[in-house]
C-alpha positions in Angstrom: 25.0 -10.5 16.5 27.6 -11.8 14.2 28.0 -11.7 10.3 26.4 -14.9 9.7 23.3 -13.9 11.5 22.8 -10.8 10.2 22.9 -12.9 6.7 20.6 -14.9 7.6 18.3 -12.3 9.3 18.7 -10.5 6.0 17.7 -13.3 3.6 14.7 -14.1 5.5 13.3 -9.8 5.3 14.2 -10.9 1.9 12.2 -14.1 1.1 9.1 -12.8 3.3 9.3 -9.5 1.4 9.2 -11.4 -2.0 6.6 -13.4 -1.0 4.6 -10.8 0.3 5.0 -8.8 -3.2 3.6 -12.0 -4.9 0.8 -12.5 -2.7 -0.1 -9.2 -2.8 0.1 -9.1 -6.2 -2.2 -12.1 -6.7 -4.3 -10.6 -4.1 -4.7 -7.4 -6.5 -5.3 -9.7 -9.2 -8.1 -11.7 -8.0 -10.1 -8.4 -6.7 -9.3 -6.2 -9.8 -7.8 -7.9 -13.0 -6.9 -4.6 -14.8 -4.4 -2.5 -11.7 -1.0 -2.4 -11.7 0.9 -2.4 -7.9 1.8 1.2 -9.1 -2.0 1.8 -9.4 -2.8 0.5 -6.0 -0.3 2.2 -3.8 -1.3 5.4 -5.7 -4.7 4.7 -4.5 -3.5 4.0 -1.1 -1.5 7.2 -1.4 -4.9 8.9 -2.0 -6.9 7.4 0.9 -10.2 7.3 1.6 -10.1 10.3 3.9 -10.7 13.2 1.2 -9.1 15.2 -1.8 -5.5 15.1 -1.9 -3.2 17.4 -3.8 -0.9 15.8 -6.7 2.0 17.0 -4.2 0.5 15.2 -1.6 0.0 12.2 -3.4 4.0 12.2 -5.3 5.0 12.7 -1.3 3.1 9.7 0.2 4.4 7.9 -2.9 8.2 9.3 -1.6 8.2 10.1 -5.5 9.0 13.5 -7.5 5.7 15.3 -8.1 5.6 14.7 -11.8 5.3 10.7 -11.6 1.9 9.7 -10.3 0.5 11.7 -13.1 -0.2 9.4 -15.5 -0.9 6.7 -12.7 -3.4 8.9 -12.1 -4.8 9.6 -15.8 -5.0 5.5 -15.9 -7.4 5.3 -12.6 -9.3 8.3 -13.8 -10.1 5.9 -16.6 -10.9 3.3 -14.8 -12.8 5.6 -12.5 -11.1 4.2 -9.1 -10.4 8.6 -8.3 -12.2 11.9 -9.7 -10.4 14.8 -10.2 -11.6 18.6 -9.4 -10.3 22.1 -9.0 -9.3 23.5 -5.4 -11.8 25.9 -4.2 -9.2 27.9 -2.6 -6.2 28.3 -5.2 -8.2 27.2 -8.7 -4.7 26.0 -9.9 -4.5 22.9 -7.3 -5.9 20.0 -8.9 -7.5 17.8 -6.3 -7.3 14.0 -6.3 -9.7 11.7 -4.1 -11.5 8.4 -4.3 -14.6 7.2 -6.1 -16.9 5.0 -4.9 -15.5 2.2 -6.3 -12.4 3.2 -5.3 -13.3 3.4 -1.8 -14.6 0.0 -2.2 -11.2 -1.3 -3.7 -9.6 0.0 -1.1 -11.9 -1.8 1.6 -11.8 -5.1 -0.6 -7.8 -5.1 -0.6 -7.8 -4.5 3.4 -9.9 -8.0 3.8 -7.3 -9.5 1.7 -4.5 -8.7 3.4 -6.0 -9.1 6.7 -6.4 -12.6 5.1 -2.8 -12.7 4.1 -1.7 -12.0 8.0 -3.7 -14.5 9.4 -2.6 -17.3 7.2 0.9 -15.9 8.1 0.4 -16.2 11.6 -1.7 -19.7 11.8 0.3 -21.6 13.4 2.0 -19.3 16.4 0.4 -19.1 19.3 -1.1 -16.0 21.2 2.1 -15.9 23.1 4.6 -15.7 20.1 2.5 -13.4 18.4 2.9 -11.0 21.2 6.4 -11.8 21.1 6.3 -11.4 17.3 4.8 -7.9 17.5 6.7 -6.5 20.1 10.5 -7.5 18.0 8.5 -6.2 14.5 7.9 -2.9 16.6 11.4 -2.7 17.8 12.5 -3.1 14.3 10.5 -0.6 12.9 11.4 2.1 15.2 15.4 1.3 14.7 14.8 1.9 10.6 
């Protein structure tokens, strides 16, 4: 592959990626008014499988563990998480959804489910195989 393609291969991850920040942002927008892209990868951090630790959470973030703190205080106000003491070591504070968080959750996977299709409309069953197989090569060379 040459310089020029690798340009152009670059400035199309590029545009996609901004794109895909925008829609997901509008996406985030139209389910919940009042949550920041911070917020919801904090929540997607958290998971709907059960309580996380903060140090989990600043580690799925790829963060230091002090950050999501006040990410967390914000959705604790908005009451997307709940917050309780470990039962095991009393000084681990444990993070995990509400049910409304659960729900945002849920409501954000439609939408981007949403998103793919619309991305994918017009390629046939054939070149979205093809598509998928190149993405997975990708992703295992990063």
């Amino acid at each position: 592959m040459n310089t020029d393609d690798i340009r152009t291969v670059t400035a199309l991850f590029d545009d996609i990626n901004d794109k895909l920040m925008k829609t997901s942002q509008e996406t985030l927008l139209n389910i919940y008014k009042d949550l920041t892209i911070a917020e919801a990868n904090a929540i997607y951090a958290i998971g709907p499988e059960g309580p996380k630790t903060m140090k989990e959470i600043a580690q799925a973030l790829g963060v230091a563990v002090s950050t999501p703190t006040r990410i967390i205080d914000r959705l604790l106000e908005k009451g997307f998480v709940s917050r309780s003491v470990g039962k095991e070591d009393r000084r681990k504070l444990l993070i995990e959804l509400t049910p409304k968080g659960k729900k945002l959750v849920n409501d954000i996977d439609k939408e981007s489910l949403e998103v793919t299709k619309k991305m994918l409309k017009d390629l046939s069953p054939e070149e979205i195989e093809t598509f998928t197989q190149i993405l997975l090569k990708i992703s295992e060379n990063i």
